[in-house]
N, C-alpha and C positions, 0 to 999 in steps of 0.2 A: 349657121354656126351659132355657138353660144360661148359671149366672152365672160369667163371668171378671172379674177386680177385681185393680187394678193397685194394687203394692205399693212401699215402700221397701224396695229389695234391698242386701242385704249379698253386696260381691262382693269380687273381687279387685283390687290396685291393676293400672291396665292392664300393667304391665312384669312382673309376677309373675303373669298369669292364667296360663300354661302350665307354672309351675311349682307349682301351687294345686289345680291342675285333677286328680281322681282318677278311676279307675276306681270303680264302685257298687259298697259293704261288702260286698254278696253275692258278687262275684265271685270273692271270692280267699280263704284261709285266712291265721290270724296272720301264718303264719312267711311267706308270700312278700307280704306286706303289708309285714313287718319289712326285708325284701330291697328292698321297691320305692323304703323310702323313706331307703333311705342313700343319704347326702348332697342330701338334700334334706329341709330342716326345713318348708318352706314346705308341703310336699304335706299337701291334706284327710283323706289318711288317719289324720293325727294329732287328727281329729276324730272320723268315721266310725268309725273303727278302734284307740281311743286304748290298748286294753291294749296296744299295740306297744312304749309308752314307760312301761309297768311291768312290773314281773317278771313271765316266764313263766308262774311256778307260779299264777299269782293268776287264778282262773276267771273266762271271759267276762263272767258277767254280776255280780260283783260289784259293788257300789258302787264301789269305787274305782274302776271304769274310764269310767260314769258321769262320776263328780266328773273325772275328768282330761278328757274328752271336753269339762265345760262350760270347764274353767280354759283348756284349749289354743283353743277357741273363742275366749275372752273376752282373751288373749294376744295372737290375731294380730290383732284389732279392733283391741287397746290398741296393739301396734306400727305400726299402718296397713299389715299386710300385705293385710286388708279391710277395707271401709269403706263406710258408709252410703249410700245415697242421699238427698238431702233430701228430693227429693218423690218420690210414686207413679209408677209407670214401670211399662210392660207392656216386653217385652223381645223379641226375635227372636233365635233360637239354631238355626245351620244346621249341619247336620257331613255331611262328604260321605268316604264311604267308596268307595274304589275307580271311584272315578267316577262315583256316585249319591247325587243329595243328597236330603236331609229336612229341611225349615225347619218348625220350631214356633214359637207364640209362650207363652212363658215367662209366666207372674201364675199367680192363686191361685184355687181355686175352695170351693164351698162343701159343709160337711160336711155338714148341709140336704141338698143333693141328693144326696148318696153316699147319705145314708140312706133318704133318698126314693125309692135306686135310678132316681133320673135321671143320675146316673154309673154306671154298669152295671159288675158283674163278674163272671170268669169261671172264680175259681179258689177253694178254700179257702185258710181260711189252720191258719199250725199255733200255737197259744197259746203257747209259750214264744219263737218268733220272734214273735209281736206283740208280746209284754211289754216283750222286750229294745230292743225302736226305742221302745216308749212312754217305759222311763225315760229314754232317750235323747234324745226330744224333750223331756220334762220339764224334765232336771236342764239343757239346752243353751235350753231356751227357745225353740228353735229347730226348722224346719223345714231339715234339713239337706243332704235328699236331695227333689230333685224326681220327684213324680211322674209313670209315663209314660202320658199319656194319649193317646185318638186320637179323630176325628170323622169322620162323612163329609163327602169334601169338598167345601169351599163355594167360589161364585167369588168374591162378595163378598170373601171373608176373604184367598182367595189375590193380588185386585186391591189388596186394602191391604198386605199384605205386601211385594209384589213394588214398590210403588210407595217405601214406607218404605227399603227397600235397595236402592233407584237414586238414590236422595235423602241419603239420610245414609254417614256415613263409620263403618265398625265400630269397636266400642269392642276387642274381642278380633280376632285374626284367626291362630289359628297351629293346628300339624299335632303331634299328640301320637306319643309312640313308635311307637304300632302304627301309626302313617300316616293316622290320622282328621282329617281337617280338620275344626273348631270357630272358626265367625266368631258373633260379638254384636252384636247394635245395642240401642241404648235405643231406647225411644219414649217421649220424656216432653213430647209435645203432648198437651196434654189434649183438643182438639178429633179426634186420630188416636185416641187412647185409648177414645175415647166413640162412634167409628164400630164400632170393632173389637168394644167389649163389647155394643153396636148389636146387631151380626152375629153375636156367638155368642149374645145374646139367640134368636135363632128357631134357633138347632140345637137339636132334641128330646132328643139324648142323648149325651153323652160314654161313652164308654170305657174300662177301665183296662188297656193291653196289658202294660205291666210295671209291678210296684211295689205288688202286692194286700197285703204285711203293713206296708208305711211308712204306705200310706191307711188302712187298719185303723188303724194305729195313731194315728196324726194327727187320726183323726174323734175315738178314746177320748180323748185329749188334748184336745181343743178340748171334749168332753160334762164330763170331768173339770173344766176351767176353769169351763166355765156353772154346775157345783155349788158349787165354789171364790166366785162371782162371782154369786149370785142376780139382782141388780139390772143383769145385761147388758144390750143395748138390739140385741145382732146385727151391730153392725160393729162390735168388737175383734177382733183379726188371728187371737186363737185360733180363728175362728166359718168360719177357711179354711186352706186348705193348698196346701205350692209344688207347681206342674203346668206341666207342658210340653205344649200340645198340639198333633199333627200330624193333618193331613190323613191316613185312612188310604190314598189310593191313593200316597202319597211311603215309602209302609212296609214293610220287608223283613222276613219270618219267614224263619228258614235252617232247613232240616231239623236234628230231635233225632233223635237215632237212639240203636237199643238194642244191647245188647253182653250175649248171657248166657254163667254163667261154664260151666255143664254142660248135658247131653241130657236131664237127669232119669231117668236109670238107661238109655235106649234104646240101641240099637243106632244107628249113622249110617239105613242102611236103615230099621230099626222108624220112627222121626223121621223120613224123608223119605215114609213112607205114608202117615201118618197127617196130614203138611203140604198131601198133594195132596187130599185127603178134602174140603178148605175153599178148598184156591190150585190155579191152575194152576202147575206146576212147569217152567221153559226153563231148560236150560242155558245160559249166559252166556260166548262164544267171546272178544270182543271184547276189544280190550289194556287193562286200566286197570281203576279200580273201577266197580260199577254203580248209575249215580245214577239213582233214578224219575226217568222222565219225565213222568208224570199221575198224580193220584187213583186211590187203592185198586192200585199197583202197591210193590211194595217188593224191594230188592235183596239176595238172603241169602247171606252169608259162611261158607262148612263146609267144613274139609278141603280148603283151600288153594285153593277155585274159587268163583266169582259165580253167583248162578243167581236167574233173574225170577222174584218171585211175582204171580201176578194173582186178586186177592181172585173167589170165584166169584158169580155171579147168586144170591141167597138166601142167603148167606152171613151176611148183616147187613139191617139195617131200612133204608131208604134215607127214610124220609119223618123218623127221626130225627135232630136235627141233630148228636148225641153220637154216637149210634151209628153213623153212617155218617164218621165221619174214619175217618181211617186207622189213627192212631192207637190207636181203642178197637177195630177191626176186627182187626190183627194183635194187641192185647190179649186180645179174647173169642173168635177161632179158633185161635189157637197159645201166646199165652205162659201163657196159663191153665193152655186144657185140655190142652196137650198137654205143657209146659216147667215146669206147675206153678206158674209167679208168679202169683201169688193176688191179693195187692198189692206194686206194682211202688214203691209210698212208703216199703215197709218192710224187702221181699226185699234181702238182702245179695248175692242170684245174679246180680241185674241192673242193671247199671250204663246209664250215658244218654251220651252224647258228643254236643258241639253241632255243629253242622256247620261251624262257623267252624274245627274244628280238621281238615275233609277225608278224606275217608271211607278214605285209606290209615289213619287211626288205627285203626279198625277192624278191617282188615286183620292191622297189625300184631300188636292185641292178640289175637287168635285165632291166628297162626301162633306168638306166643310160650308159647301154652299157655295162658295164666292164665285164656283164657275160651275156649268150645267153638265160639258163634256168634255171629254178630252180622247185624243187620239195615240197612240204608238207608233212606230215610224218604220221602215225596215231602213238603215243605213244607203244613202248615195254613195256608190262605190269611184275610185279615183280613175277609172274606167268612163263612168260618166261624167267626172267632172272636166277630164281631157277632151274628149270627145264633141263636150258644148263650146270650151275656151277654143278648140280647134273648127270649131262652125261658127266662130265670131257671135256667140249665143250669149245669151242672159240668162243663168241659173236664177230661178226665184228666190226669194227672200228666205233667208234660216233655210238652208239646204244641207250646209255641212257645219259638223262641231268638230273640230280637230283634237287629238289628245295624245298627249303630254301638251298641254303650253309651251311654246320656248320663253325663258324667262330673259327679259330686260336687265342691262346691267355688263353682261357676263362679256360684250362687244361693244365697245364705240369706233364709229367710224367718222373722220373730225376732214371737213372738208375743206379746212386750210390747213397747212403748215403751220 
């Protein structure tokens, strides 16, 4: 079973949700965090992101940027730029990108089952980013980034959803810079609330498509409390964490693609023999860049032309679910053995571009020299990312780019009273 449990959310007053509303701490560095949020005091980055509003020289994860994360927190509370909920409410948060939408519903689920691996995942994590979001949720008390979860989907779940937003009037409803629609509704019937956790009652297993070191971190934090707290009894709000979860068939992976910076000593020629040894090799006529169209094909960028690879028969184990993405396929027949990335978490030679920024970047960045090639990617589907989290597997490194972002701010989840 999977427990969702409706909480008292700290949001934003409705006039101020779009100015409140951030991009996820991972996505950006200091300094264009520091850019995002001139003239605008109100934005969660001065949460998420709080050395922006101390000096430069002072390292990420000193305490002082901790202590200002919980003061700037507990500031915009005290202003009512956020504000409480009285009672428990499960939430509905829809964002429609480009013409496709994704409705989740927003509450908290149980660190119990993260660890129980009844939320499944599919990536490592790296211990200095875990540590960093642990004191973070520490010193903030707070869940401050929701989790992005996913499920297979249910009709049940989508009947109550769909019925909740023909019925109720959104508490948020607006379009962030990049042109993402973000609509919210409460649900704070307790009779809807109790059908819903009902109904994720019989889902066998949640998911984690983004968010593996906040959940990390949020479980050590909630384990850390029960040591804090011997006499718990299992419902104080440490014993969960904020989660958003969607349907996977409402979910878009966008192709990661790779960018490397040299040949590893080869000649153009040596490199293109030794590519066809494991791909079929086509020349690519056609005007514009070359985006897979299926599995196990990928587009390569050399010397100012496009050209099709087709991963060969035998090339890769097809009964594994790691080994046959595509992903570890162009990893273990060309960036290895032939390009030399050994590992592609540590190599400085290979850079990753998401596909949200279109495959001319690519392009670009090889005709200006700085890198030799680059590849195109055909999307990891939520099929295969289930599939590995359900084989207790390790998806390689940059597999999936999610899109829409869910944006920070719009939910806090505050693990005392």
């Amino acid at each position: 079973m999977s427990i969702v449990r409706a909480f008292k959310a700290v949001r934003p007053a409705a006039e101020l949700a779009h100015k409140v509303a951030a991009l996820p701490y991972d996505v950006m560095n200091s300094a264009e965090a520091r850019e995002m949020v001139v003239g605008n005091p109100y934005s969660f980055l001065h949460v998420d992101k709080a050395e922006i509003d101390l000096d430069p020289s002072i390292d990420l994860y000193d305490t002082r940027v901790y202590e200002k994360a919980r003061d700037n927190l507990n500031a915009m509370i005290a202003q009512g730029v956020l504000i409480q909920d009285e009672k428990p409410c499960l939430y509905i948060y829809k964002q429609v990108m480009n013409g496709r939408a994704q409705t989740g519903i927003v509450g908290c689920t149980s660190i119990d089952e993260y660890m129980d691996n009844i939320i499944r995942k599919h990536e490592l994590t790296r211990a200095d980013k875990e540590q960093d979001r642990i004191n973070h949720v520490d010193y903030c008390d707070a869940n401050t980034g929701p989790i992005f979860l996913t499920y297979r989907a249910n009709d049940s779940i989508n009947a109550i959803v769909s019925q909740v937003m023909a019925e109720k009037t959104p508490v948020y409803d607006f379009v962030s810079d990049d042109g993402i629609g973000h609509t919210v509704y409460v649900i704070d019937d307790p009779a809807v609330i109790d059908r819903l956790c009902t109904a994720f009652s019989g889902i066998e297993n949640l998911y984690i498509a983004d968010g593996h070191h906040r959940s990390a971190s949020a479980v050590r934090v909630g384990v850390k409390r029960r040591s804090a707290n011997p006499a718990y009894n299992g419902t104080e709000e440490f014993n969960y964490f904020l989660s958003v979860l969607f349907p996977d068939d409402q979910l878009y992976i966008m192709d990661y693609n790779r960018i490397v910076k040299d040949l590893n000593g080869l000649t153009k020629e040596e490199f293109l023999q030794k590519v066809s040894e494991a791909f079929i090799v086509t020349p690519y006529s056609e005007p514009g860049a070359l985006k897979p169209e299926k599995k196990h094909t990928y587009g390569m960028y050399l010397d100012g032309k496009w050209m099709l690879l087709e991963a060969k028969e035998g090339s890769y184990d097809s009964s594994d679910p790691v080994a046959r993405l595509d992903v570890s396929i162009l990893q273990n027949n060309l960036l290895h053995p032939i390009l030399g990335i050994g590992d592609p978490r540590t190599d400085k030679r290979i850079d990753f571009v998401g596909g949200i920024r279109g495959l001319q970047a690519l392009a670009d960045r090889v005709d200006s020299g700085s890198m030799a090639v680059a590849f195109s990617m055909f999307p990891t589907t939520m099929e295969d990312l289930m599939d590995i989290a359900d084989a207790g597997a390790i998806m390689p490194p940059k597999s999936t780019w999610f899109e829409p972002k869910l944006r920070s701010g719009l939910f806090i989840h505050k693990l005392s009273e």
